[in-house]
N, C-alpha and C positions, 0 to 999 in steps of 0.2 A: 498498529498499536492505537489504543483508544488515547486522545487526546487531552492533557492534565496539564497544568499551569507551571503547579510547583510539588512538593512532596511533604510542604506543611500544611499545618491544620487552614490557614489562610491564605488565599492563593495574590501572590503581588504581582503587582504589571509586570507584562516583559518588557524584556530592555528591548527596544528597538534597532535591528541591525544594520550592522554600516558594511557588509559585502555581501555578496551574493552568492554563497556556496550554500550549497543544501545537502539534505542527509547527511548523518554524522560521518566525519572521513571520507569525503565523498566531494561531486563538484557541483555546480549548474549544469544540466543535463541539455539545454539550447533546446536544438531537434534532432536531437540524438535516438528519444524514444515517444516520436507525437501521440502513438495508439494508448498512452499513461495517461492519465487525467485526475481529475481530481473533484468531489463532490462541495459545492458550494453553500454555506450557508446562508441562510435568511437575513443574518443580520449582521456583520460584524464582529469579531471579538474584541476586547477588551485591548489588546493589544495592535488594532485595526486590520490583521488580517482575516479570513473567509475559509477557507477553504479546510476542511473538519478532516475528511478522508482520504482515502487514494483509490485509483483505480484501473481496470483495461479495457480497451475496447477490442472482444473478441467478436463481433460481428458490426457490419453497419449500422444496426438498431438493437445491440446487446453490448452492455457495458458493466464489466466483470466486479464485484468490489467483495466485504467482507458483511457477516448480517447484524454484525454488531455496531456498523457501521447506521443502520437504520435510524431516523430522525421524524419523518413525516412518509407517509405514502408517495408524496409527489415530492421530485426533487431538482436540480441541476446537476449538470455537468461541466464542466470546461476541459478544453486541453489545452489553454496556452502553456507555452514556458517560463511565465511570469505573473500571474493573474491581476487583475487590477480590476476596480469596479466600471462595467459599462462592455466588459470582453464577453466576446460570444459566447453563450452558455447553448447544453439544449438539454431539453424537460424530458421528465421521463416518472416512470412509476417501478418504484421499490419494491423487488419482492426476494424477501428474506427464504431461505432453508424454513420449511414450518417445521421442521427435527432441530433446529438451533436450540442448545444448550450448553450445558458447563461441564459436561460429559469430557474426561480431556483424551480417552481413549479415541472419541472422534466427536467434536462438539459441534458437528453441520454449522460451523462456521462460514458459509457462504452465499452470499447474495447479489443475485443482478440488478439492473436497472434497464428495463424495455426502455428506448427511448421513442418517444413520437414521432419523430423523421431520422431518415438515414443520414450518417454522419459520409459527409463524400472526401475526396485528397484524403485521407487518409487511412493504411492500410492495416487492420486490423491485425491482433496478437494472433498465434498458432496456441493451440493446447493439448499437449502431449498425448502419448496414445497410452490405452491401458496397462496400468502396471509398469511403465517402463520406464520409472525413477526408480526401481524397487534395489540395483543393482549399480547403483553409483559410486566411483571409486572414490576416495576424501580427500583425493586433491581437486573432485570437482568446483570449480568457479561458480558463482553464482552474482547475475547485476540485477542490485534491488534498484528502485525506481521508485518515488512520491514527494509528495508536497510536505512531508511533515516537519518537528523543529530539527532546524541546521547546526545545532547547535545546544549544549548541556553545563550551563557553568552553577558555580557553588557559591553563592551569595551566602553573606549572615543569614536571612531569609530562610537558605534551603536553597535547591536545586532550582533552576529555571532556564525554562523550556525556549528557544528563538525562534520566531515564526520567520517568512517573508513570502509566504505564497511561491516559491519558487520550485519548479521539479527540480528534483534533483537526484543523485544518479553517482553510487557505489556499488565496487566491488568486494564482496564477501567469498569465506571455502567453506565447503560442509564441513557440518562437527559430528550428527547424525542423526540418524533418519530412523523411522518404524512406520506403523501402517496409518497414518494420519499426518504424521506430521515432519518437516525437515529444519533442522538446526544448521542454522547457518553462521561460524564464526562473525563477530563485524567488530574485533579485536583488533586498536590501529597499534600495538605491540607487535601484532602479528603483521602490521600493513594490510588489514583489513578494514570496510565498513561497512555500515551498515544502515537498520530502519529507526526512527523513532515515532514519538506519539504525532499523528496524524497521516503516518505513513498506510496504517491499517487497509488490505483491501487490496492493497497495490501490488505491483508483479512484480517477481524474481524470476528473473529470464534465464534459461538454462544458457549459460556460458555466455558466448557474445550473439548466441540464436534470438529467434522472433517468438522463441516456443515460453509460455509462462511453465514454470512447475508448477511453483505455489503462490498463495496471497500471504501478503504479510498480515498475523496475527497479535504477537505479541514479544517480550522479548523482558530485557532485565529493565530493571528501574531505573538507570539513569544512563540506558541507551549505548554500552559500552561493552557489553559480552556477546550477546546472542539474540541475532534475528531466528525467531519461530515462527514456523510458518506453513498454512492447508496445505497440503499434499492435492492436485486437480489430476492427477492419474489413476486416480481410487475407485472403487465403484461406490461409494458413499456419492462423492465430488459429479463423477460421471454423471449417478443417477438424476442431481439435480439438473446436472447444465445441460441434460438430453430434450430437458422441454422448451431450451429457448435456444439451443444451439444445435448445429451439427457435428459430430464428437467425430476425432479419427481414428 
């Protein structure tokens, strides 16, 4: 999900957190999923954390994320489980679906990041083989994974968002699926969780597997129904990730 402050017209500080859980209903993920990482900004936010995106590493020097996620040509990476300023990052060059649009039948919502050197100790995500989310039963599981807010309270204000740069790491059940895209409950009614803004880009691992299905796209507005999210067994999905990866 694209990253937002608040849901009023004027966006207020966030509060600053005092635990360490992330994703809504969900925990701190340690190193539980190191191949997740998360895209770095330039500068700061307002609330002093960094980290805008989410994302995978599906090969040593290919780092999976969302095109909407796009900010500058050149970017970072990190994988820590914590981000803090001065933690290892590594550089690399954005390149978006040039099909990216708002098309919701299949909006080539997807983008890598080449990195300039291989990323070593750690071993890269699986990406499903073709067509073969097509047939998923709805009690399948699904563990979303990213850096976004941990957190959605209702101030006078409006709605606001809690950063803390921390991965983090819930489980969600399908709601359902078509030829783009999968709905993933993250309803804690249900003892679900799920993604929020900043989550965008990041992997939903097929059950407790290495295998991503989709990247999270987007979802409801205040992070409490429904993670949506690419579908990466598509031939849409395929055809992009065939020129910087090797598909199964």
């Amino acid at each position: 999900m694209r990253r937002l402050l608040t849901l009023t017209g004027l966006a207020a500080a966030l509060i600053a957190p005092s635990s360490a859980a992330a994703i809504t209903n969900g925990a701190a993920d340690g190193n539980g999923h190191p191949n997740a990482g998360g895209l770095v900004a330039a500068t700061q936010y307002s609330d002093g954390t960094w980290i805008y995106c989410s994302g995978t590493l599906i090969s040593p020097t290919v780092f999976l994320t969302a095109a909407h996620c796009a900010e500058t040509p050149r970017v970072r990476v990190t994988f820590s489980a914590a981000y803090k300023a001065g933690d290892k990052v590594y550089a690399g060059t954005f390149h978006g679906d040039p099909a990216y649009g708002q098309k919701q039948s299949d909006p080539h919502d997807i983008a890598v990041v080449k990195l300039d050197k291989a990323v070593t100790g750690i071993t890269p995500a699986r990406l499903p083989a073709a067509g073969s989310l097509s047939s998923l039963s709805g009690s399948q599981h699904f563990t979303s994974v990213g850096y976004g807010a941990y957190e959605v309270t209702n101030q006078p204000g409006g709605h606001q968002y809690l950063y803390n740069d921390v991965r983090g790491v819930a489980t969600g059940t399908l709601n359902s699926i078509n030829a783009a895209w999968l709905r993933i409950s993250m309803n804690p009614a249900t003892g679900n969780g799920g993604t929020c803004y900043g989550d965008s880009g990041g992997p939903n691992f097929l059950g407790s597997t290495n295998v991503v299905a989709a990247t999270t796209i987007t979802g409801d507005a205040v992070c409490r129904s429904t993670n949506v999210d690419y579908r990466l067994d598509t031939a849409s999905a395929r055809g992009f990730l065939a020129s910087y990866v090797a598909l199964p």
